[in-house]
C-alpha positions, 0 to 999 in steps of 0.5 A: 839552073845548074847544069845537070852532071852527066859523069860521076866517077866510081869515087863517088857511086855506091849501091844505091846510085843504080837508078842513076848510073845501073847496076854494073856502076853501081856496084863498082862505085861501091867496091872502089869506095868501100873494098877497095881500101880493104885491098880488093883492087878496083880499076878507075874510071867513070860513070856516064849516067842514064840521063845521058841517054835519055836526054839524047833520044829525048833532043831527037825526038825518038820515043814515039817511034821506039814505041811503034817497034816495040809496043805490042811485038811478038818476041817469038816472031824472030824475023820481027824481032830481029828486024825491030831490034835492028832498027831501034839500034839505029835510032838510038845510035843516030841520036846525037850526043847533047854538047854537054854529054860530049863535052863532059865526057871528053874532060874525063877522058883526059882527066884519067888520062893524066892520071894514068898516061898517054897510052891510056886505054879503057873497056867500055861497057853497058850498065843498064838500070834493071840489070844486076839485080838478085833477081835477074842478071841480064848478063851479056844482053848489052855490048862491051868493047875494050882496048879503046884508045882515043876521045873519038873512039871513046864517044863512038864506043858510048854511043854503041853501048847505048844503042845496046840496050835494044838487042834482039837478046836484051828485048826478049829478056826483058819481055821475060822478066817482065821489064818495060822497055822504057822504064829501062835506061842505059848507063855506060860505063868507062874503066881503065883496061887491065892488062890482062891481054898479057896475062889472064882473066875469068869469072868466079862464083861464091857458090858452087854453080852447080849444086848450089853448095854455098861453101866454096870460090869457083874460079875459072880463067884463060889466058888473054882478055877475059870475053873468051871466058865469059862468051864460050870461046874457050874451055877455061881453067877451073879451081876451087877454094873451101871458105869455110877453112880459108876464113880460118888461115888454111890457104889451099886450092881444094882442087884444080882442072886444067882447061884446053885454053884454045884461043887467046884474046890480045889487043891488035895493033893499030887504033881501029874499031876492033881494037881486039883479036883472038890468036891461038893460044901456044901449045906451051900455055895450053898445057899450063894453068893462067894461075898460080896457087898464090893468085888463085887464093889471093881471088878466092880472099876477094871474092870472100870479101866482096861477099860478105860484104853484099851479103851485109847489106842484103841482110841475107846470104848473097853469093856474088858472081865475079869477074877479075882480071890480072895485070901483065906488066905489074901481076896485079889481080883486079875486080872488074865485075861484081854482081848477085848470082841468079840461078844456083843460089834461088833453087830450094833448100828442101826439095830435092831434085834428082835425075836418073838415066834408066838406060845407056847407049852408045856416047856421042859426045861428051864435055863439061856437064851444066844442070844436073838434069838430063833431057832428049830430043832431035839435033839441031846443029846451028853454025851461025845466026842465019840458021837460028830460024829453022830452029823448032822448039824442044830440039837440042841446040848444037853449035861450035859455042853460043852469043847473047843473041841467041837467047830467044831461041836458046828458050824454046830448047830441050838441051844445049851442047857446045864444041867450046866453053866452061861452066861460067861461060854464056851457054852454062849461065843461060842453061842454069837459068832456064833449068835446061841441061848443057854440055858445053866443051864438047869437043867436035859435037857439031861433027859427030852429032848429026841434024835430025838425029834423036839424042838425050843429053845427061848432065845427072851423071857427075862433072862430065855430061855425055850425049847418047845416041836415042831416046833413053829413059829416064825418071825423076825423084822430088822430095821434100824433106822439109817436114823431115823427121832426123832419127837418133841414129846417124845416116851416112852416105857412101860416096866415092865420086868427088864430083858428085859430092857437092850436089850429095852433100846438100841431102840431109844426112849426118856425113860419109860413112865410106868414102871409097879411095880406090874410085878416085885412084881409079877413075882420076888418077888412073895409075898404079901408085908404084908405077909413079915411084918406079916408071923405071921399072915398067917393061912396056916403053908405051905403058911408062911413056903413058905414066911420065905424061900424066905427071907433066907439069908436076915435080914428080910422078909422086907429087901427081899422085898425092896432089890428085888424090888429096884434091879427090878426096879433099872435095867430098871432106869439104863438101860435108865439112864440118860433118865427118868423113870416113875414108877408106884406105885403098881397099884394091886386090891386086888384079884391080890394082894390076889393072891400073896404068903400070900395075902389072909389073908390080902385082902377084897373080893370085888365084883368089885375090878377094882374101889375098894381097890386100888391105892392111897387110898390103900397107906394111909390105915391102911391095907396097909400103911406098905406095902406101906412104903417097895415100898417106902423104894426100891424107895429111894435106887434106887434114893439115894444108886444107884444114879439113880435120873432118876426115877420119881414116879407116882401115880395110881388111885387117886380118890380126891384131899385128897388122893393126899395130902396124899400119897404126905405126907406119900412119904415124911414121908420116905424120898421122898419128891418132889422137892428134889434132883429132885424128880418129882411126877406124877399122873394117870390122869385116873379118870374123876376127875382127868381131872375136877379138873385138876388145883387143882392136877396140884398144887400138882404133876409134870406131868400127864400120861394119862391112857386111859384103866381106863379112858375109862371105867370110862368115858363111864361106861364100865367093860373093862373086860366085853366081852358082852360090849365090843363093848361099849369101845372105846377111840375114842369115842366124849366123850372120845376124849373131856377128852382127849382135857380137860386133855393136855390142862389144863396141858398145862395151868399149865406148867405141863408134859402131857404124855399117856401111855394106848393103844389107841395110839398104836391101833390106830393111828387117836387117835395119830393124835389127841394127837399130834395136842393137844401139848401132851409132851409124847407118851409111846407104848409097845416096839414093837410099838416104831419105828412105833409110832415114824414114825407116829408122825413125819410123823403128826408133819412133815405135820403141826400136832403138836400144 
């Protein structure tokens, strides 16, 4: 009888050798055979199979007493749970290793070792039978230990992994998911470790792990081995890539946050059973991203790989959740882990979920926001282990960061907020699957958020989730739209947030009729466009000290401003790419622009700044024109280095027709010159000009948007900021309605894109009605108004409305 072979090298596993070897060396085995070639580096090492663990508990005779701890037990029972876990461990660990498991795992140590060296070192980690699946995970239920160096630590780091498959965390799991304890083996596998201790490591995912938007890599790292990333020690780096225009040559991180980075995990010295340690991470690196460009892309071109190819064997889309670790001694990037994403890619594609805070109260604490939902409910704080059983179900789980072992409990929880981690560390993936919201990252949470006090945590407001102090109203809109009928005329959204863009770009509607340029400059950059020219000139040294800090790490202050703006604005292009995406031109008056950081050295005081130093006359003036040239500089790279020829560029305030010529030449000047590579210009047709000299701008612009707050005001003579004549604004006023009428049709006459994206449409739907009879191109509403407008419009076209 031949002797049975309990190593199989990744050389000779693929996808379908799960039962064998589990889901983790199944899909190494299968990278290593089949990407590995196509360039995706793989580390070597080996599989030890699931007989091997079976056959130990088989020789010792453990199975009926494993099945006396688990048979029957109550997983909500956390004492007997924890108690129960403990001592099946010990079982399984007692077990001794049959001859011929040792044996054959002491020959592969030493054939890896001749092939890489006396000072190899190799990451040892779990690979369970009913793991990795498209429908359960099980990430971080079972152990890894790394940098282990040695034959004798190599067979004590196996039996540990084996002894994994009964953690408290890995019991209760697969209780849930409705696995048999004992229909599940433990495979191991022994991988040569990346020297990423020197370097950095992370997790990626082919999806948007909060929207589920599929067209995007999401990548974070940190500095040291990547357990910090994956288990919440840190608050890593995050970028993103665009698919879509990577897989047609444009190389570019759409966008890029720099994380606080705070420890930093390094082998320790000496050949121990901890062979690793966390350090502090020095201030020096904290301020710097783990990755290139270069790298990121070089991942973002791995990833994409390994997804396609999954998604092949699929036979369906499979976005990949992926960790990768880069080299310090060469600088080479490696995969060393690779499995279906779970939780953002299973949501449904036609209901559409969406939170909405009714009230605000004082922020408590704020971080990184997982789960687009928001919930309220007592403080729990939990500072280690011993604490989880004074949990009670529907409390908000505050702790410093979070460990697998606390799934059970982490279950029964209303919300999770955390000190320390990102959006792909244990917390955040835990929370996506149970579809509760997190904050994670939040600085000093278990501080200021007291034990006992009522909390609601929204995570419904954008990247940022925020902790407030009470209970706050809130409600919840479901639509389904799969039986939604699209009418004739196109439905935009306004949008000026990039960080709700992935989320909003998942709603049925035709692209952005206004993307607001002043929302990013506002609120993630923060500072006057002049100020980063001409820090020189800013009279408050504290002020100018504030504007060189922000542009730390840059070139420039200039490069700053444009690599911000472009990855603001590049977000909500890519999120609706290929649909258009109409940006508008910074639109500020000057004491909205004073207001920036630095802005009131370079602003006039107006007394009515609504029709003062604005728009298209503020493009072209010498006081602006070099700030205008930084929004033209960020628009070019959206549309060239990323690809995102989506966006359009539109035009506000445009008084005359010199102005319009003129911003059209300085657009050009810099490298924007309609009609090439598909460029097309709009104008606000704001402006009562802008509708009597509508043949003359049509000669010069693509498409109008029509701006009904402005023109109002303009047409009827009201300060729309005025509350004593308030009364007097009224877009459904006769007059009103003639400009209207005179704007689509000469619009129409010229073979120009008509479009709307002030508010009358979306307050009232008689003004509705009267677009669409008109032939208006385009409705764009705020994203809450979309399936209602929508609705509405194909109701009006349906009844014979549309002209």
């Amino acid at each position: 009888m031949a002797a049975t072979n309990y190593i199989r090298w990744f050389r000779e596993l693929a996808l379908e050798d799960l039962p064998l070897v589990g889901g983790k060396n199944a899909s190494l085995g299968e990278m290593f055979q089949q990407l590995a070639p196509l360039g995706v580096r793989v580390p070597d090492g080996f599989a030890v199979t699931a007989p091997a663990y079976r056959d130990a508990l088989d020789a010792a005779g453990a199975w009926p007493e494993l099945h006396r701890l688990l048979d029957g037990l109550d997983k909500r029972d956390t004492d007997a749970l924890s108690r129960a876990g403990a001592r099946a461990r010990e079982i399984v660990y007692a077990a001794p290793m049959p001859a011929a498991v040792e044996q054959q795992l002491r020959a592969a140590w030493r054939a890896l070792q001749a092939q890489v060296g006396p000072d190899l070192s190799v990451a040892v980690r779990s690979s369970a039978t009913a793991e990795d699946l498209p429908g359960a995970s099980f990430a971080g239920q079972h152990d890894t230990y790394l940098n282990i160096r040695g034959e004798e630590l190599l067979i004590d780091a196996v039996k540990r992994c084996q002894a994994s498959l009964f953690t408290d965390r890995a019991i209760s799991y697969r209780t849930d998911q409705g696995f048999d304890h004992f229909k599940v083996s433990l495979s191991v596998a022994v991988m040569q470790m990346v020297r990423s201790d020197l370097a950095s490591s992370g997790v990626m995912f082919t999806i948007d792990t909060e929207s589920g938007h599929p067209d995007v890599v999401f990548i974070t790292g940190a500095w040291g081995l990547g357990e910090n990333v994956v288990q919440g020690t840190v608050d890593p780096d995050e970028f993103y890539v665009h698919k879509p225009t990577y897989r047609q040559g444009h190389r570019a991180v759409l966008r890029r946050t720099l994380g606080d980075k705070q420890v930093r995990m390094v082998y320790a010295p000496g050949r121990t059973r901890e062979p690793v340690v966390n350090r502090p991470t020095p201030k020096a690196d904290r301020a710097r991203f783990c990755l290139s460009d270069a790298d990121v892309l070089e991942l973002a071109g791995a990833a994409i790989q390994i997804e396609d190819h999954y998604s092949r064997l699929a036979g369906t889309a499979r976005p990949m959740d992926i960790e990768w670790a880069k080299d310090g001694p060469d600088g080479a990037l490696y995969i060393v882990q690779a499995r279906p994403e779970t939780a953002a890619s299973r949501r449904s594609a036609t209901l559409l979920e969406e939170f909405v805070l009714d009230g605000h109260g004082p922020v408590r604490a704020s971080g990184r926001a997982v789960g687009a939902k928001i919930a309220s409910g007592r403080v729990r704080r939990v500072t280690d282990g011993r604490h989880l059983a004074d949990f009670q179900p529907g409390e908000v789980l505050v702790a410093d960061t979070t460990t697998p072992d606390w799934e059970p409990v982490m279950k029964t929880a209303a919300a999770i907020v955390t000190n320390r981690g990102g959006r792909t560390c244990h917390a955040a993936i835990v929370a996506r699957e149970l579809g509760i919201p997190a904050v994670v990252g939040a600085e000093q949470a278990t501080e200021v958020l007291a034990d006992g006090a009522v909390v609601t945590v929204s995570c419904a407001e954008g990247a940022v989730g925020r902790v407030y102090e009470g209970a706050l109203a809130f409600h919840k809109n479901v639509s389904d739209v799969s039986g939604l009928q699209r009418p004739k005329t196109a439905i935009l959204v306004n949008l000026g947030n990039p960080e709700l863009a992935f989320q909003t770009a998942l709603m049925p509607c035709d692209g952005v009729g206004l993307a607001r340029m002043e929302f990013i400059i506002n609120e993630h950059i923060k500072v006057h466009p002049m100020a980063v020219l001409h820090p020189e000139r800013i009279t408050d040294t504290a002020v100018r000290a504030q504007v060189q800090a922000l542009s730390a790490g840059h070139a420039s202050g200039a490069d700053y401003f444009v690599q911000k703006l472009a990855e603001g604005v590049g977000t909500i292009a890519a999120a609706f790419y290929p649909r258009p995406v109409i940006v508008r031109l910074s639109d500020f008056k000057s004491n909205e622009y004073a207001a920036l950081l630095g802005g009131r050295d370079f602003e006039p005081f107006e007394e009515n700044p609504m029709i003062g130093f604005r728009g298209a006359a503020r493009y072209i003036h010498p006081a602006y024109a070099e700030g205008f040239a930084l929004e033209c500089r960020a628009m070019l790279r959206v549309r060239q280095a990323m690809g995102l020829t989506n966006l359009k560029l539109m035009v506000p305030f445009c008084r005359r027709l010199d102005e319009a010529r003129g911003v059209l030449a300085a657009l050009a000047s810099h490298g924007l010159v309609r009609g090439q590579d598909g460029l097309e210009v709009y104008v606000m047709c704001e402006i009562p000009n802008n509708v009597l000299l509508i043949d003359e701008f049509s000669a010069l612009f693509d498409g109008f948007s029509i701006g009904s707050n402005d023109l109002t005001q303009l047409t009827l003579g009201v300060d729309r900021d005025s509350a004593i004549v308030a009364d007097s604004f009224d877009e459904q006023d006769p007059g009103m309605l003639k400009m209207l009428k005179l704007a689509v049709e000469g619009a129409r006459r010229n073979g120009r894109h008509s479009g709307i994206c002030g508010q009358a449409p979306s307050d009232h739907v008689e003004v509705a009605r009267y677009l669409v009879r008109l032939g208006i191109d385009s409705i764009s509403v705020t994203p809450d108004r979309v399936l209602r407008t929508m609705q509405a419009v194909e109701e009006i076209e349906r009844s014979g409305g549309r002209g």
